[in-house]
N, C-alpha and C positions, 0 to 999 in steps of 0.2 A: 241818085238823081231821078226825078220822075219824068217819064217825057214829057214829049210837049205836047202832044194831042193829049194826052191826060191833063193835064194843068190845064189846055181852050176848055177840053168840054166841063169843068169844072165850073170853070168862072162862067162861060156861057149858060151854066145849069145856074149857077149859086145869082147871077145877074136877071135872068129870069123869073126866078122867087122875092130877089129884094127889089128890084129896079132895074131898069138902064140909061143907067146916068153915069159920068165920069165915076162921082163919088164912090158907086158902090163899084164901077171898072177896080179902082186901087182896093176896096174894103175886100175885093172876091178875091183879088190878087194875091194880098196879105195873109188872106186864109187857107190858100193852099199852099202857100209858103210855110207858115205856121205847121200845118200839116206834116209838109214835109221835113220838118225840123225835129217834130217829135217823134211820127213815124217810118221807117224805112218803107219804098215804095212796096217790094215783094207785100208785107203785110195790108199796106193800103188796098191793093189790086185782088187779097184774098178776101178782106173783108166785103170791098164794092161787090166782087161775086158772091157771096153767102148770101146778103141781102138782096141782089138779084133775085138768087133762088129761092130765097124766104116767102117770096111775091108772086111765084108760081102757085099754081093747081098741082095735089096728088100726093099720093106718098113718097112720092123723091123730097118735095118741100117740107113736108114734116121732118124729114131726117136732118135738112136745113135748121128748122127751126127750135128743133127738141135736144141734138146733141150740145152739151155743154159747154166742150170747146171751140166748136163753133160760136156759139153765143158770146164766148172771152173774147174772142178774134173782134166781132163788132163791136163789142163795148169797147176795145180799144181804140177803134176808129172815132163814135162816137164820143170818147173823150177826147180828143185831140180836135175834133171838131169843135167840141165845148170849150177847150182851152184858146181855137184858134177864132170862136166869137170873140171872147174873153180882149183877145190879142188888138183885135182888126175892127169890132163893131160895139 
């Protein structure tokens, strides 16, 4: 289960970029439902930080952005994202 302060600020981020309107309230909903269906949260919450830190200054963020497994970790968020447009919009 993912909390719920992760699921608002979700929709509150994902409602911000499409709209806020009812419609997209249910389309942002949907998608972090989706989300959550494919990915277990542990993995969600390592991914959001990676790309956190991918978005920093310095040689800490290179080692973010250059290690491999790291990069699999978000391409897995980032497909489940893709699957939960797919889903929801």
């Amino acid at each position: 289960d993912y909390p719920t302060p992760v699921i608002v600020d979700y929709v509150i981020g994902c409602m911000a970029s499409n709209g806020e309107t009812q419609d997209m309230l249910r389309r942002c909903s949907c998608s972090i439902d989706a989300i959550a269906s494919i990915i277990p949260y542990d993995t969600y919450e390592q991914a959001e930080t990676i790309m956190r830190m991918q978005q920093t200054m310095g040689a800490q963020a290179t080692l973010f952005r250059n290690t491999k497994a790291l990069r699999m970790k978000v391409d897995e968020l980032r497909l489940a994202q893709v699957e939960a447009d797919f889903r929801c919009f």
